[in-house]
C-alpha positions in Angstrom: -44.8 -12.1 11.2 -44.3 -12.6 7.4 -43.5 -8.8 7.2 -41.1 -9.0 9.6 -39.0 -12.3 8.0 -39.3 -10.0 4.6 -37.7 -7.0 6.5 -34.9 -8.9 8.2 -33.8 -10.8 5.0 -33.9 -7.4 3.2 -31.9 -5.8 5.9 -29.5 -8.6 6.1 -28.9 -9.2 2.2 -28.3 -5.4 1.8 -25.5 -5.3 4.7 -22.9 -6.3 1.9 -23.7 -3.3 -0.2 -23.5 -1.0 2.8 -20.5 -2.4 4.0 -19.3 -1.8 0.2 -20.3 2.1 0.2 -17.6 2.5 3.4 -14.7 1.4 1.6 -12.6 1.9 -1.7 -10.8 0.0 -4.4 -7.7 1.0 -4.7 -7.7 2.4 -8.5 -5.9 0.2 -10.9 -2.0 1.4 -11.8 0.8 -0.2 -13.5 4.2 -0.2 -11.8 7.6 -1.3 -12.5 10.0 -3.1 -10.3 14.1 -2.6 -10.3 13.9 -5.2 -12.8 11.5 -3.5 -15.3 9.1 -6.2 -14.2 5.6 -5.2 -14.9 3.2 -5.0 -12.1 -0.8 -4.1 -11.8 -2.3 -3.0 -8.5 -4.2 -3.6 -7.0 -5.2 -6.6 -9.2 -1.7 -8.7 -8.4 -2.2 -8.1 -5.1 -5.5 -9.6 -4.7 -6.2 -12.6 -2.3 -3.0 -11.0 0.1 -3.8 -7.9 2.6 -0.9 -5.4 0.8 0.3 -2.1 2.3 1.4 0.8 0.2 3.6 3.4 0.7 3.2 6.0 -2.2 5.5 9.4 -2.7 5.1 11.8 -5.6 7.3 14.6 -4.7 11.4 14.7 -3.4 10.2 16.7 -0.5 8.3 13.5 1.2 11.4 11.2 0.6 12.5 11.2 4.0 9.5 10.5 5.5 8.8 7.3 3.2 12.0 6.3 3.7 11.5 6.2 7.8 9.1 3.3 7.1 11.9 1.1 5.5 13.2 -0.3 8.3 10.4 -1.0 10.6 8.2 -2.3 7.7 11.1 -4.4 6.7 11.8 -5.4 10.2 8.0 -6.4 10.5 6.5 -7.9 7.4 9.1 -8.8 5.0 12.0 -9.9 7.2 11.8 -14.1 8.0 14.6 -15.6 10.1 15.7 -19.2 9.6 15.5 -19.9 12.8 11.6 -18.1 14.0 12.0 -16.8 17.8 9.9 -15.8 20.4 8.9 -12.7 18.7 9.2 -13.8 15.3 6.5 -12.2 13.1 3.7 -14.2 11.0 2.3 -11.9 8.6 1.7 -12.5 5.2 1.2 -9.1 3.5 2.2 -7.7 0.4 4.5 -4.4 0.8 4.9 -1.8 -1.4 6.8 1.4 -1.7 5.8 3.3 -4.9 7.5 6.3 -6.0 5.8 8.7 -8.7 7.4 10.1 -11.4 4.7 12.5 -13.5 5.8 15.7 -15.5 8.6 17.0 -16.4 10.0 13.9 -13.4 9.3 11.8 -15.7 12.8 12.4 -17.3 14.7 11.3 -14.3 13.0 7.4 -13.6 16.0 6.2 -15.2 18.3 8.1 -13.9 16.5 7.1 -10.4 16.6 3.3 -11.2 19.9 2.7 -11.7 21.2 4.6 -8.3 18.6 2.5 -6.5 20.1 -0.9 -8.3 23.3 0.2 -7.3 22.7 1.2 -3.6 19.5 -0.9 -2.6 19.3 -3.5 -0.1 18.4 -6.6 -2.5 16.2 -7.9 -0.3 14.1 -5.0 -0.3 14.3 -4.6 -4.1 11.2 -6.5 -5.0 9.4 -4.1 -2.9 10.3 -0.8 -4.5 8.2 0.1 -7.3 7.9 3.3 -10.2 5.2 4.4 -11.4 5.5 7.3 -14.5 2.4 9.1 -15.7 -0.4 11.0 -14.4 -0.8 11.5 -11.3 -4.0 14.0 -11.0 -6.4 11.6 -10.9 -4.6 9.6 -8.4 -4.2 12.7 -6.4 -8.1 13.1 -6.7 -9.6 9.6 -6.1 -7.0 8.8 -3.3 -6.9 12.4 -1.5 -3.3 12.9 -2.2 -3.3 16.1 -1.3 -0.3 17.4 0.5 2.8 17.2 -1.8 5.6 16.6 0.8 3.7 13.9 2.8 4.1 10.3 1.7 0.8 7.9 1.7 -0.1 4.7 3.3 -2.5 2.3 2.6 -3.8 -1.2 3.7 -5.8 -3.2 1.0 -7.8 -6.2 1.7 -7.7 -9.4 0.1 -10.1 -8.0 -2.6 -7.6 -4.7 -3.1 -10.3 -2.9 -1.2 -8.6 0.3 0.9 -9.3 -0.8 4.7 -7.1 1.6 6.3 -5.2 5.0 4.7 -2.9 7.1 7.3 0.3 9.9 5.8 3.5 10.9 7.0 6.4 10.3 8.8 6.4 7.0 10.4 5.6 6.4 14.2 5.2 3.4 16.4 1.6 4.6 16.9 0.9 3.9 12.7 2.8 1.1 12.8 0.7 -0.4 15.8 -2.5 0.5 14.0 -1.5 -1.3 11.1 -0.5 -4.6 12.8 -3.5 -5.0 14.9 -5.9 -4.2 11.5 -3.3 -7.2 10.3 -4.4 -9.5 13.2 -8.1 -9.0 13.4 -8.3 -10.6 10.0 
């Protein structure tokens, strides 16, 4: 009997570190907003689920772009007067765009067009980040150049969910209901 009690508090203190082996932190990156303000993810993100949309190439603009709306629509949007359908989530939401390379040159450039023709709502929600990208690339599977990337992040800036491309009601859905369960 004593072996058995030893087994099962083995087994149940070591369910935290294999729980820990099947997700990621999200590696730690500086960003700027529209404003210059300085931002470090995931760390001033932590104790809010966040999602992230992340783009390193002008080919995968459009698709990062689709998200805008809905995401807007979804999670950042509050109306003064909450309806019937009125949504409750309190998530962080980033779009990141990556500038590495010879794009480096053109952040600026980038910045002010987006000051000029942004929705300011959605301002504090569109973030730069300029320098190397390869390891990004390698620790976050970024593999496909003209695809833009998605990912939730716990409370702890764990990854919990990770999903590419164009958006579609059926990423959106999977998103929200990973947003409810917790």
């Amino acid at each position: 009997m004593k072996n058995i009690s030893y087994f099962l508090l083995l087994f149940v203190m070591s369910c935290p570190l294999l729980h820990g082996q099947m997700s990621q932190s999200f590696p730690q990156m500086e960003v700027t907003r529209l404003s210059d303000q300085v931002l470090h993810l995931p760390q001033d993100t932590k104790g809010k689920y966040t999602l992230i949309g992340m783009s390193y190439s002008k080919k995968s603009e459009d698709d990062l772009v689709s998200w805008f709306n809905p995401v807007y629509r979804t999670f950042i949007y509050k109306p003064d007067k909450p309806g019937l359908f009125s949504n409750d989530y309190d998530v962080n939401v980033y779009f990141i765009a990556m500038f590495a390379g010879v794009n480096k040159a053109a952040l600026g450039t980038v910045k002010k067009k987006m000051r000029k023709h942004s929705d300011p709502e959605l301002e504090p929600h569109l973030l730069f980040y300029k320098g190397e990208i390869k390891s990004f690339k390698q620790s976050l599977n970024l593999d496909r150049k003209d695809t833009p990337y998605f990912f939730v992040l716990d409370e702890s800036g764990q990854i919990v969910h990770t999903m590419s491309g164009a958006y579609s009601q059926e990423k959106m859905d999977a998103v929200e209901e990973l947003l409810e369960d917790w």
